[in-house]
SERO-4910 file (N, C-alpha, C, O; in steps of 0.05 Angstrom, whole numbers):
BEGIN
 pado doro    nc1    nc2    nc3   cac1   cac2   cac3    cc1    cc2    cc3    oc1    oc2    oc3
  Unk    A   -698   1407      3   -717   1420    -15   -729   1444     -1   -742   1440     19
  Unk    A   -725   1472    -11   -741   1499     -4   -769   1482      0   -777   1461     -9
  Unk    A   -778   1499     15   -813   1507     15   -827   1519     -1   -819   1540    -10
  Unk    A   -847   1510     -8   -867   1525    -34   -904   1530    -17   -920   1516     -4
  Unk    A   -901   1555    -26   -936   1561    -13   -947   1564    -42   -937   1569    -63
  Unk    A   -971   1559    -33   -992   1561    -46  -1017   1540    -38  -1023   1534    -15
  Unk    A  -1024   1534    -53  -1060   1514    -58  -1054   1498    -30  -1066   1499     -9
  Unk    A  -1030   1483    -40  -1029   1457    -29  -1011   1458     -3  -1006   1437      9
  Unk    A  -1002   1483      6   -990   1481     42   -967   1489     35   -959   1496     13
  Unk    A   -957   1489     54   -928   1499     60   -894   1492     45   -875   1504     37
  Unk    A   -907   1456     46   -881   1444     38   -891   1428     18   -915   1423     17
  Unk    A   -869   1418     -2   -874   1396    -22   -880   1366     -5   -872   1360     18
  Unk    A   -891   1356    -17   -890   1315     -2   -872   1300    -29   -854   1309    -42
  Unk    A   -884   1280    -30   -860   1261    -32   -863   1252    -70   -878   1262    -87
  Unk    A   -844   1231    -74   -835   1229    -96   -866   1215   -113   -889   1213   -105
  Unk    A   -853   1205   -143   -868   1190   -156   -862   1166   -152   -841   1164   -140
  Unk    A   -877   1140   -160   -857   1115   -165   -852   1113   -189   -851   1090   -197
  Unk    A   -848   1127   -201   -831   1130   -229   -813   1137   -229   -807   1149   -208
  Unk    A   -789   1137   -251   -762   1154   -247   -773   1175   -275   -797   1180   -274
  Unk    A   -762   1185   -295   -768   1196   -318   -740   1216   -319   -724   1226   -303
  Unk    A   -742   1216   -342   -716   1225   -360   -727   1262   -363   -747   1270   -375
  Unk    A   -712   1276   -351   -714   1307   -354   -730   1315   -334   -742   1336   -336
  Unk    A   -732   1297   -306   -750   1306   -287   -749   1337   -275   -727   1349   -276
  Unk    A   -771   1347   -265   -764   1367   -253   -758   1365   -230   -760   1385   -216
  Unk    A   -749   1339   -220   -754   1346   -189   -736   1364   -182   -751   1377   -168
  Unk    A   -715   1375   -180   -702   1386   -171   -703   1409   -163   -686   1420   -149
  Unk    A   -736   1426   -176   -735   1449   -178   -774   1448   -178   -791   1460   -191
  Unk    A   -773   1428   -156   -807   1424   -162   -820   1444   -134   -842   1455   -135
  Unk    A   -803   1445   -112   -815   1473    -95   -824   1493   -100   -846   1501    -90
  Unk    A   -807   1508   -119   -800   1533   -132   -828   1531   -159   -842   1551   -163
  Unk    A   -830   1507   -173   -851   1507   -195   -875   1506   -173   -893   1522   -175
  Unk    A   -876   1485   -151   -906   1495   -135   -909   1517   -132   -933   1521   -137
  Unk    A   -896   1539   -127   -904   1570   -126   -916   1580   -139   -930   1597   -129
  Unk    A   -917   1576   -166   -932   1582   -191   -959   1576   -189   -976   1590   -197
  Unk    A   -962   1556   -178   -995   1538   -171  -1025   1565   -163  -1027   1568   -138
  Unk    A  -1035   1573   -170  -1049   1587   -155  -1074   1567   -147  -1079   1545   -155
  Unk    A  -1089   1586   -128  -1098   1573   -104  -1139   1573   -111  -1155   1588   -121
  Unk    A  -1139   1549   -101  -1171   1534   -115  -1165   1522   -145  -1179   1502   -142
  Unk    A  -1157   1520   -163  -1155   1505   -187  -1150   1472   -189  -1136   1458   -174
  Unk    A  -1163   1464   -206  -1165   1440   -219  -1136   1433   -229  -1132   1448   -249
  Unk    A  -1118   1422   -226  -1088   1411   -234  -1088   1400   -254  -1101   1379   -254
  Unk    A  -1077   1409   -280  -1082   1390   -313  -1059   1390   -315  -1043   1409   -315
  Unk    A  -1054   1355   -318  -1017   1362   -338  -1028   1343   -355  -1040   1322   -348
  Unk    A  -1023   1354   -384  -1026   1342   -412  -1007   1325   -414  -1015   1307   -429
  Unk    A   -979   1319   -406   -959   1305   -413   -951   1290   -388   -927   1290   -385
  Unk    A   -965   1275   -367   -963   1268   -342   -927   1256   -334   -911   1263   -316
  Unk    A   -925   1236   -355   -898   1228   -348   -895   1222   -325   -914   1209   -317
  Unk    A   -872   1229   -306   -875   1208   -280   -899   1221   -257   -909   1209   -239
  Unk    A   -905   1253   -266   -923   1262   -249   -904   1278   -228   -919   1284   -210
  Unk    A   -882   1285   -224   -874   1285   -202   -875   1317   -201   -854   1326   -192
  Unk    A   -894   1336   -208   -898   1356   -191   -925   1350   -179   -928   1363   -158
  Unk    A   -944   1336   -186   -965   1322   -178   -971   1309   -149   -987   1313   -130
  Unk    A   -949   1290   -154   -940   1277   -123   -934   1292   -109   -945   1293    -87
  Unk    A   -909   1311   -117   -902   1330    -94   -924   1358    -84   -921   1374    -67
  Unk    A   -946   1355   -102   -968   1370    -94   -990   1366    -73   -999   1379    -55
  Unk    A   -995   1337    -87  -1035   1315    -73  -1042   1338    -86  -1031   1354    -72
  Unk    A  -1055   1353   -107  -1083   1376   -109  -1097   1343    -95  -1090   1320    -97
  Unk    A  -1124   1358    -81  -1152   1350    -84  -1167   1346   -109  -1189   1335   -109
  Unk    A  -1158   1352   -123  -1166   1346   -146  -1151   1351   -184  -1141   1370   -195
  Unk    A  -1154   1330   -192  -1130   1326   -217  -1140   1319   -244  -1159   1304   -244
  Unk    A  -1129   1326   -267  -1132   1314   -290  -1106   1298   -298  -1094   1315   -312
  Unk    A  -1093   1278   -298  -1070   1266   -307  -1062   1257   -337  -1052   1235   -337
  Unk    A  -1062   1264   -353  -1063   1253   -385  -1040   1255   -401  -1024   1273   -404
  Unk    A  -1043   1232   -412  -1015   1224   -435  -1022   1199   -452  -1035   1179   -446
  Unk    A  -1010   1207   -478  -1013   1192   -502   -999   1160   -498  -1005   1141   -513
  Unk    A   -984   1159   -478   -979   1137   -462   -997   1119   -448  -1003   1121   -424
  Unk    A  -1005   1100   -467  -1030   1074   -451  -1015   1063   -431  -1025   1058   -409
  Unk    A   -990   1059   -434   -973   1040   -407   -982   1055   -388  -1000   1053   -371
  Unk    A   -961   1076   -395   -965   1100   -363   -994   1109   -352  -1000   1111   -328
  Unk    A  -1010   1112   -377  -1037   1114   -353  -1048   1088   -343  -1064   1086   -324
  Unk    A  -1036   1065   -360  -1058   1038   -340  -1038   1036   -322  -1053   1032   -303
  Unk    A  -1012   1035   -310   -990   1031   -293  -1005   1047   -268  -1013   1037   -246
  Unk    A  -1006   1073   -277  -1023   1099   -256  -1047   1084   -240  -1052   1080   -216
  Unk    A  -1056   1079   -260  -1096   1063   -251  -1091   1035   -235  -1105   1024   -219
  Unk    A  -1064   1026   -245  -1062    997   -219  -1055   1006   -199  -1067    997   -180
  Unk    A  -1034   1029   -195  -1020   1034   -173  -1043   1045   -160  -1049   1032   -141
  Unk    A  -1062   1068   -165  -1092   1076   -163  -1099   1050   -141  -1088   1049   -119
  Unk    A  -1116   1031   -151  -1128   1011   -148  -1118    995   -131  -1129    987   -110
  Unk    A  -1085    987   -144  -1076    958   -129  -1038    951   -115  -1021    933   -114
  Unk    A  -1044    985   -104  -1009    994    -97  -1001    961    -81   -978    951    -85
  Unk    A  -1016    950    -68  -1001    925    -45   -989    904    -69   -966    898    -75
  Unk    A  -1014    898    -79  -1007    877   -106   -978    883   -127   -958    869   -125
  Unk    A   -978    903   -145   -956    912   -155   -936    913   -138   -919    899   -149
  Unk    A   -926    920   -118   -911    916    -98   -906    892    -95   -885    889   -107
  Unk    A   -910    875    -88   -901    848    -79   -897    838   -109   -875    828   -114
  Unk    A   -917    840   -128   -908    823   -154   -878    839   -165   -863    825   -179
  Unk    A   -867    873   -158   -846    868   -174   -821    861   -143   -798    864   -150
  Unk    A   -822    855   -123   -812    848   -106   -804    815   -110   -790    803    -93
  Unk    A   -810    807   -124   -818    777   -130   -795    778   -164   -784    758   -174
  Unk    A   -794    797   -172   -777    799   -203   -753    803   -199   -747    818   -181
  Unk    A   -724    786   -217   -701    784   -203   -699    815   -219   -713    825   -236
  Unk    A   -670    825   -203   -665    847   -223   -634    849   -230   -617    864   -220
  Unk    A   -630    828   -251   -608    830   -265   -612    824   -298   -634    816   -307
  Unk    A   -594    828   -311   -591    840   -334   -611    819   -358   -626    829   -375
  Unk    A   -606    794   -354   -628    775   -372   -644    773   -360   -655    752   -365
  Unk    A   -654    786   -340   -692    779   -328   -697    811   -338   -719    820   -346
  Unk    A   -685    818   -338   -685    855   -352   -702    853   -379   -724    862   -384
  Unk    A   -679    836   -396   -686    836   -424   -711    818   -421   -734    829   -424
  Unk    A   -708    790   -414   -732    772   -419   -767    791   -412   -787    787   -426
  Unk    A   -768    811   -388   -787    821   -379   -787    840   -403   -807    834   -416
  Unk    A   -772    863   -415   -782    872   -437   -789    864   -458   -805    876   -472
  Unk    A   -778    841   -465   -791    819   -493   -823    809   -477   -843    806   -490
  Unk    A   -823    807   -449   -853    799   -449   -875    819   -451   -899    815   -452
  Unk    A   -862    846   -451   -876    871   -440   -887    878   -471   -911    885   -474
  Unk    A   -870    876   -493   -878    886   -511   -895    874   -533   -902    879   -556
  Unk    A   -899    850   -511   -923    837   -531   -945    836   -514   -960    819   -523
  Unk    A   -957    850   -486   -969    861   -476   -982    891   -496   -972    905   -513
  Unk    A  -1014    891   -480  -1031    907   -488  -1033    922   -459  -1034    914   -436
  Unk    A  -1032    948   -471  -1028    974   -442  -1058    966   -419  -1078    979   -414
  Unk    A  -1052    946   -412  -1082    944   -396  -1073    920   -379  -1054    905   -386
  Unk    A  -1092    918   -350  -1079    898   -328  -1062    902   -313  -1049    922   -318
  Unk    A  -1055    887   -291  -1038    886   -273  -1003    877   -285   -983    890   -281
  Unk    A  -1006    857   -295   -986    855   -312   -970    868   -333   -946    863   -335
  Unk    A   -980    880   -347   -966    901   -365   -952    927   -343   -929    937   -343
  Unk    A   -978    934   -322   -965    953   -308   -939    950   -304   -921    964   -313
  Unk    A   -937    920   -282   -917    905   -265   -894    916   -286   -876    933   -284
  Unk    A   -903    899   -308   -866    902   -328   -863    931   -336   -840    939   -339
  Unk    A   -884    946   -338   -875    974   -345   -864    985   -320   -852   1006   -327
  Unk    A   -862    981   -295   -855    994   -271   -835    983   -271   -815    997   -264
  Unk    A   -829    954   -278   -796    937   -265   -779    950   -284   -756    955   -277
  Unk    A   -791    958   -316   -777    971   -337   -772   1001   -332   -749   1009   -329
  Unk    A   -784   1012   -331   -773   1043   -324   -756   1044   -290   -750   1066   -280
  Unk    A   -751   1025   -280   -737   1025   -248   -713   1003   -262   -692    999   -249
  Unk    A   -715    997   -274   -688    981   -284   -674    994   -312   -650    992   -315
  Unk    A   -683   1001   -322   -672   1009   -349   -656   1042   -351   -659   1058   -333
  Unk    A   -643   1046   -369   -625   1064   -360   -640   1090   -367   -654   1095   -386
  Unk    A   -628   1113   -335   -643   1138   -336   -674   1143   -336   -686   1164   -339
  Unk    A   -686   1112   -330   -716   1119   -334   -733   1132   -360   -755   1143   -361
  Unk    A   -712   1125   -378   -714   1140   -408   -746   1124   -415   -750   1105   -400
  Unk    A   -766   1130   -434   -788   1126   -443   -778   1127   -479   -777   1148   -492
  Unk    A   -773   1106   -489   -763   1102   -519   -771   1076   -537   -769   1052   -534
  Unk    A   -782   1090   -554   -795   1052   -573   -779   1062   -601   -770   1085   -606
  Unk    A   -779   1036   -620   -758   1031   -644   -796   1047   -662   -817   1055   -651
  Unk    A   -789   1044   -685   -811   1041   -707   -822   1028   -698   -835   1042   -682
  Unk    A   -828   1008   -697   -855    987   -697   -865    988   -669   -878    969   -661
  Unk    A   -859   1011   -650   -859   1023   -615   -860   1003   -599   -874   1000   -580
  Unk    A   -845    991   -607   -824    964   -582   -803    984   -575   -786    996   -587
  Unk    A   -813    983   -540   -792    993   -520   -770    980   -528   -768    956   -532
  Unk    A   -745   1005   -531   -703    984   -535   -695    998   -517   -672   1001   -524
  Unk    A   -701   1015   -488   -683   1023   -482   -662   1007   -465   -672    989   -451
  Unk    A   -646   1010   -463   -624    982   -455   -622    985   -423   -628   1005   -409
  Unk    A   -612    961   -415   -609    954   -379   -587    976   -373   -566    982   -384
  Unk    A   -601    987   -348   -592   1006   -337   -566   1006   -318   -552   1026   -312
  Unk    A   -562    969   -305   -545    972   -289   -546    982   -261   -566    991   -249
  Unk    A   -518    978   -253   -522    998   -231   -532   1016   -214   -537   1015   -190
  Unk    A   -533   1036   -235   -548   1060   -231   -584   1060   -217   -596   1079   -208
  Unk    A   -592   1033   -220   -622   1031   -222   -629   1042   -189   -649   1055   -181
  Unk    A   -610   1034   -176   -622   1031   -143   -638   1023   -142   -645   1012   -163
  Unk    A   -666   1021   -108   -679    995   -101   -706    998   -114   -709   1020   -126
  Unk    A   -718    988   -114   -754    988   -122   -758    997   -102   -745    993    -81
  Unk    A   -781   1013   -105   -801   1032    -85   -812   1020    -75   -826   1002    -84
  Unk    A   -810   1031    -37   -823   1007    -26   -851   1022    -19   -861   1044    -22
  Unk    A   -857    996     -7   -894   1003      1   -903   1019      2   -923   1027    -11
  Unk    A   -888   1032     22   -904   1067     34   -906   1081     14   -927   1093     12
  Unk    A   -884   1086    -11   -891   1094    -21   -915   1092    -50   -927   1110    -63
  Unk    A   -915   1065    -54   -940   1059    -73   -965   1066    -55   -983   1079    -66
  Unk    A   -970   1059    -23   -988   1072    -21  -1002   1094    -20  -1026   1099    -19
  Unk    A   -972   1117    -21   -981   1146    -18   -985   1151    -47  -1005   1164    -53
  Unk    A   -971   1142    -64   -980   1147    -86  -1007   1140    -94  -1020   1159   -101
  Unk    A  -1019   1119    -94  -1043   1111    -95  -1066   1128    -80  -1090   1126    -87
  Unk    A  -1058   1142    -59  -1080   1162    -46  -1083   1184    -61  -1105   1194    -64
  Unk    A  -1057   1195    -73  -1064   1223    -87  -1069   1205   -119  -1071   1225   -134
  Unk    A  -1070   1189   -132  -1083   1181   -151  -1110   1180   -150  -1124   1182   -170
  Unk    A  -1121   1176   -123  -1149   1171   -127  -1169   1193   -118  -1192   1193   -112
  Unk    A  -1146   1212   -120  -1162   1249   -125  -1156   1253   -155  -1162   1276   -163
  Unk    A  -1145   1234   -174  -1147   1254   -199  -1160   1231   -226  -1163   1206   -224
  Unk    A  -1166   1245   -248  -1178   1230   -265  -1154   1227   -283  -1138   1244   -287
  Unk    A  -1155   1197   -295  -1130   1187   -304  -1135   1186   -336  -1152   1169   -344
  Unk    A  -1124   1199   -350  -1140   1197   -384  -1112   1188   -403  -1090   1199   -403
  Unk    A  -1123   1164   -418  -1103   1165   -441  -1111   1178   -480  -1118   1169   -502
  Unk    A  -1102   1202   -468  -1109   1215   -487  -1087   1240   -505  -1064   1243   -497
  Unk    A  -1092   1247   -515  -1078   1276   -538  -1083   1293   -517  -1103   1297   -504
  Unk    A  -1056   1305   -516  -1057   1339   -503  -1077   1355   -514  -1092   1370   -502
  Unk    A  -1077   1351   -539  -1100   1372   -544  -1126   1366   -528  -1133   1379   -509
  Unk    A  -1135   1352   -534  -1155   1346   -520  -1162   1348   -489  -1184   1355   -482
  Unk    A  -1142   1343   -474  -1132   1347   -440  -1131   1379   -440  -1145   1390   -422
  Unk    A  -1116   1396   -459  -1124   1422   -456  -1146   1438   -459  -1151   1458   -446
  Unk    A  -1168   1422   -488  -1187   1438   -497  -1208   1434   -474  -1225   1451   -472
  Unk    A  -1209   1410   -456  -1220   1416   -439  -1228   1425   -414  -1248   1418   -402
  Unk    A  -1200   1451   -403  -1188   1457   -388  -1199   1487   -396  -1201   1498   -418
  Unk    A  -1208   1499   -366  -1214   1535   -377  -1214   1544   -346  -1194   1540   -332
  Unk    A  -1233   1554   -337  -1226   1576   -314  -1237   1555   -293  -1254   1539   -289
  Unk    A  -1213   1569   -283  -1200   1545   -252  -1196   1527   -250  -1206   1510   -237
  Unk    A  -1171   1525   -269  -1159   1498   -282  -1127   1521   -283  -1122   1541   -296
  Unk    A  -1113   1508   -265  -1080   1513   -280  -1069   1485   -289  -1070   1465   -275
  Unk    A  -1059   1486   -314  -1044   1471   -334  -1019   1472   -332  -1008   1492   -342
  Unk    A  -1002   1453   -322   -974   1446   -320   -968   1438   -348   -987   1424   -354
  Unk    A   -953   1440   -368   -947   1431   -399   -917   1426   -382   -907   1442   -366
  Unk    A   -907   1401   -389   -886   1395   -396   -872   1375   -416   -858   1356   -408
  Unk    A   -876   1380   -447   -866   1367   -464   -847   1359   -477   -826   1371   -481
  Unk    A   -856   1332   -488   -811   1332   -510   -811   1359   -519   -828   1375   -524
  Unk    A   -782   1359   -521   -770   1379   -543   -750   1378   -554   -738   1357   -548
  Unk    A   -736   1396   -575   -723   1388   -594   -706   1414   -593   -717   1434   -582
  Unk    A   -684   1416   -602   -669   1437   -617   -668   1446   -646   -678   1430   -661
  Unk    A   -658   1467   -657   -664   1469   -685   -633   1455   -696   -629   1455   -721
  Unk    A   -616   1446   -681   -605   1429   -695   -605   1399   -686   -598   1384   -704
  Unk    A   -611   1388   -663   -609   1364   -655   -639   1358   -647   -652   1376   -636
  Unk    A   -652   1331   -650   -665   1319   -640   -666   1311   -606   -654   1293   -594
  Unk    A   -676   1320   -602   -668   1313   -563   -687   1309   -547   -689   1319   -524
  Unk    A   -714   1282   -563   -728   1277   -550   -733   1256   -525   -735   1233   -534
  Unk    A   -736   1256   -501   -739   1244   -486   -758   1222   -476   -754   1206   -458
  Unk    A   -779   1227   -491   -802   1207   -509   -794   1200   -530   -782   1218   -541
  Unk    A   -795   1181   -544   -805   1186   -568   -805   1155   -585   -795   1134   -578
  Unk    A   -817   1161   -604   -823   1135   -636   -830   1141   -641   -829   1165   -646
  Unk    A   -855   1120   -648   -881   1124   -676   -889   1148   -680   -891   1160   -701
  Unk    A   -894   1155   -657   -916   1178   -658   -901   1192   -640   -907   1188   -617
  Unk    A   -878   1214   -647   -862   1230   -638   -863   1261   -639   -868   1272   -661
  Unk    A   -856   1277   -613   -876   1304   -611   -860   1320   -632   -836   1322   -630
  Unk    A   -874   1332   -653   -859   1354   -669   -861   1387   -680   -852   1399   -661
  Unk    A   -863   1391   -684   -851   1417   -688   -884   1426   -689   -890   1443   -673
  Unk    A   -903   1416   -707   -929   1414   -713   -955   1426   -683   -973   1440   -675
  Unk    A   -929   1395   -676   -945   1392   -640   -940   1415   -628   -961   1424   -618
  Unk    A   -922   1429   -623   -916   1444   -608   -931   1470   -617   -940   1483   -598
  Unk    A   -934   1476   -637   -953   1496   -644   -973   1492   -634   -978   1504   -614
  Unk    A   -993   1471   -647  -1019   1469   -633  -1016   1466   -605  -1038   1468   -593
  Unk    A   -988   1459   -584   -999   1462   -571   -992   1488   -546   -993   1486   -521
  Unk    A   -984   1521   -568   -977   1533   -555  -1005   1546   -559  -1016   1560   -542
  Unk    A  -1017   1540   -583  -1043   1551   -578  -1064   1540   -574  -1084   1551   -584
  Unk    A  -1069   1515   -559  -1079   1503   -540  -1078   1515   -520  -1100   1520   -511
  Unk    A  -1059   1523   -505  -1060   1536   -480  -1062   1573   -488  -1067   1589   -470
  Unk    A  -1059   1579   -504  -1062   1614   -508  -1099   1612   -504  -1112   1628   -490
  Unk    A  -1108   1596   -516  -1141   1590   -518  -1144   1580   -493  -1157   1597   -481
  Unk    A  -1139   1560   -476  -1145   1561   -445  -1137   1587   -436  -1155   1601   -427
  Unk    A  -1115   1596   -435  -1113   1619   -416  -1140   1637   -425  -1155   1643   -406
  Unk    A  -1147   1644   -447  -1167   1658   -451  -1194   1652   -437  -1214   1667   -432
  Unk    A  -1190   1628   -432  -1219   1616   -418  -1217   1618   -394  -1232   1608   -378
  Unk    A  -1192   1637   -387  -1197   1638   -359  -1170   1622   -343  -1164   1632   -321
  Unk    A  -1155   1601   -351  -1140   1574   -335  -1112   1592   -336  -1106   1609   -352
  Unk    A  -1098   1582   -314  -1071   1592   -319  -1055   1566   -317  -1061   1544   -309
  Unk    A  -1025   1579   -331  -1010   1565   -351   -983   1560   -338   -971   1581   -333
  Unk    A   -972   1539   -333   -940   1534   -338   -935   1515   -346   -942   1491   -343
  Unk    A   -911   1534   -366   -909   1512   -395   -865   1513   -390   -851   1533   -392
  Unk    A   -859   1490   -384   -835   1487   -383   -823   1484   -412   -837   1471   -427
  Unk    A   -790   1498   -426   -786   1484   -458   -757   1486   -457   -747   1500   -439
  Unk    A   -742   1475   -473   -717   1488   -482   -711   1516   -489   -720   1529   -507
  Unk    A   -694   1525   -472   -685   1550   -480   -671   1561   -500   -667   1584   -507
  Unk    A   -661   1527   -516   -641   1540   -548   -664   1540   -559   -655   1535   -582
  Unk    A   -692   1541   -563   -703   1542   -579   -728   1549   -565   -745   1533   -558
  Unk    A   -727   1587   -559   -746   1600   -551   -774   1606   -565   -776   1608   -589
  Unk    A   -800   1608   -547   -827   1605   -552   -831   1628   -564   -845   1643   -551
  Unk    A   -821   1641   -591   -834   1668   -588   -860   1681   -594   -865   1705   -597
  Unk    A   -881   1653   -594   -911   1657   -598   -925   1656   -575   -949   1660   -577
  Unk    A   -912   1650   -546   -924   1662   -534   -930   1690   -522   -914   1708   -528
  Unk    A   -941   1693   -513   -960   1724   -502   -934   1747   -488   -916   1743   -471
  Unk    A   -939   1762   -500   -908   1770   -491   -913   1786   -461   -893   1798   -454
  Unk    A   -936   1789   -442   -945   1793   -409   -940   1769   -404   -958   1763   -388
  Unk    A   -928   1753   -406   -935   1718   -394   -897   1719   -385   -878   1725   -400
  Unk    A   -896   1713   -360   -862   1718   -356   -844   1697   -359   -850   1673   -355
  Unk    A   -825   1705   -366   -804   1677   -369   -779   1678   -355   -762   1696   -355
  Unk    A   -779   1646   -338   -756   1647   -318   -734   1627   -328   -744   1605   -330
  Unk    A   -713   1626   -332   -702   1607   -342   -675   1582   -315   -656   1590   -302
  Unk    A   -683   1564   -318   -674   1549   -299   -660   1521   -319   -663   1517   -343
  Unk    A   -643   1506   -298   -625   1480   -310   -637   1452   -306   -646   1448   -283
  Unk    A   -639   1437   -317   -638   1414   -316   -624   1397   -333   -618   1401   -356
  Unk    A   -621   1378   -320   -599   1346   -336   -619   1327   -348   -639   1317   -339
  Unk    A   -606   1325   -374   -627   1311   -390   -605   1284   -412   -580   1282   -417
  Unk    A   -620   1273   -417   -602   1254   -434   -611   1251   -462   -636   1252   -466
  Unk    A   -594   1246   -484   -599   1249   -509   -596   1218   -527   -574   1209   -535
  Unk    A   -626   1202   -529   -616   1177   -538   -617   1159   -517   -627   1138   -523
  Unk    A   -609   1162   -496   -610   1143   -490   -583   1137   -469   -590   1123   -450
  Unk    A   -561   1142   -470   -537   1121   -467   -524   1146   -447   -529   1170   -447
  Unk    A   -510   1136   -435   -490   1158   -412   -482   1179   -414   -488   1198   -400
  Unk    A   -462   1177   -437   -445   1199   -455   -469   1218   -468   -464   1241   -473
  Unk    A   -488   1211   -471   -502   1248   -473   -515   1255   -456   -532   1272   -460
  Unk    A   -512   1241   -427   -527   1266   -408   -501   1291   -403   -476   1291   -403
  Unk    A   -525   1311   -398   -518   1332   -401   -536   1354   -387   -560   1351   -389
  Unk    A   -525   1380   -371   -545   1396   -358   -554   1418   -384   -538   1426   -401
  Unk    A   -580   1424   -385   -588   1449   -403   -613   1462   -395   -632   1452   -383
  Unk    A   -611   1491   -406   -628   1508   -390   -655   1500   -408   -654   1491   -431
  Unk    A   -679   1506   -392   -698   1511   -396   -716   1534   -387   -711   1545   -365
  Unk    A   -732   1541   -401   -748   1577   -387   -778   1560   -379   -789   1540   -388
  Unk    A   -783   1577   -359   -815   1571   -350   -827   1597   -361   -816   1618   -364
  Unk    A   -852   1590   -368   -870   1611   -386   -893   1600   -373   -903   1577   -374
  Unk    A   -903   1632   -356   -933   1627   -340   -938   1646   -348   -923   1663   -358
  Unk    A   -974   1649   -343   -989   1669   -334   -995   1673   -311  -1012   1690   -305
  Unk    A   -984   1660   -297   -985   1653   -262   -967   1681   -250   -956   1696   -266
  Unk    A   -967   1682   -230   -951   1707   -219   -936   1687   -204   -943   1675   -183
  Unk    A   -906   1684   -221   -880   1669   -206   -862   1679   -189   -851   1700   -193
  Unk    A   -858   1662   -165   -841   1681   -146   -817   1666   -155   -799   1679   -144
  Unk    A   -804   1646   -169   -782   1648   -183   -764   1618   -180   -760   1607   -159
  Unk    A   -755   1608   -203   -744   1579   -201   -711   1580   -199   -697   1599   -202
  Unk    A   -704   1553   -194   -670   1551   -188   -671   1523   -196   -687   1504   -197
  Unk    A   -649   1528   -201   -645   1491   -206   -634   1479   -191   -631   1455   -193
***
């Protein structure tokens, strides 16, 4: 991994204990550059966090419409040794797979236990995808193979140190943004869609749309005004043209999966759109 200056030092640090579907890691040095220096860290769409981790700010706003993911965050916060040993203790083959998601989804986003199965579920299940049916019962299917090992200690504990520099909210982006203004940069990284295919990486009940994405390009046109600066990662087949047209756009690749299942991952570009002064991304 290149080196990234800014706020937070020289080099990136280390991963999330999450995996997530459309991560940036690959190109999270290059996005620290963007960071300018003294600001408050807001990501409205936290997901696995992993420009976060690879940051520590001293100080954070973490938020997502996801109760799992923020109480999962607040155990690892709180109780990285515990979660550790309890999913160390979970077999990891294909009917302790399923049986743990049938227990998970009759779980309420709160406790040590919901965390546990939401962490053994996104480290077991395929691609780290985040997906519920209608009635938002997680289906995404056993991952197999592919899962590799559970995260060991060191890393729940590092994670847990830079958790307990940031405030953990389960809440609406809007809201995570409207309260974000000068000296605050806002990381946005949300589902998205094409104008012919659905290609969300989240999604059910309450799935991001077309709606969302408006309010929430002017959610952040209204922080920037207050002062906060902005990077907002999106699909490139389906360019922002309501943002600010001084705000620059870099366009970079990432591998994303469609649904769910093998056969549609696939690499595709995405543009970064700051008000930040970018020294420039790669995939």
């Amino acid at each position: 991994m290149n080196s990234a200056t800014g706020l937070y030092g020289a080099t990136t640090h280390g991963p999330s204990f999450l995996r997530w579907a459309g991560s940036k890691r690959k190109s999270l040095a290059d996005l620290a550059s963007c960071v300018p220096t003294n600001s408050n860290y807001v990501e409205p769409f936290a997901g696995s966090a992993a420009l976060f981790f690879s940051l520590r700010p001293q100080k954070a706003v973490l938020a997502d419409l996801n109760g799992h993911l923020i109480n999962a965050m607040r155990q690892v916060r709180d109780n990285p040794l515990r979660i550790h040993r309890s999913l160390a203790r979970m077999p990891r083959d294909e009917g302790s797979y399923y049986r743990a998601r049938e227990e998970f989804n009759g779980e309420l986003p709160q406790g040590i236990r919901s965390a546990v199965l939401f962490i053994y579920l996104n480290r077991n299940c395929f691609n780290g995808l985040w997906r519920t049916n209608l009635r938002g019962l997680f289906n995404v299917p056993y991952g197999g193979s592919e899962m590799g090992r559970n995260p060991p200690r060191k890393l729940f504990d590092t994670c847990s140190t830079a958790l307990k520099r940031a405030r953990l909210r389960h809440q609406d982006f809007r809201k995570t943004i409207a309260d974000a203004g000068e000296g605050s940069f806002i990381y946005a990284d949300p589902p998205y869609f094409t104008a012919t295919e659905r290609t969300f990486i989240e999604y059910g009940r309450k799935s991001f749309g077309e709606r969302d994405l408006e309010d929430l390009i002017d959610g952040l046109k209204g922080a920037a005004r207050r002062g906060a600066k902005i990077a907002l990662t999106y699909n490139a087949a389906m360019p922002l043209v309501s943002i600010p047209r001084n705000w620059s756009r870099i366009q970079f690749d990432v591998t994303r999966n469609v649904g769910g299942f093998a056969g549609a991952r696939k690499k595709q570009a995405e543009i970064l759109y700051t008000n930040c002064r970018a020294i420039g991304v790669s995939s």
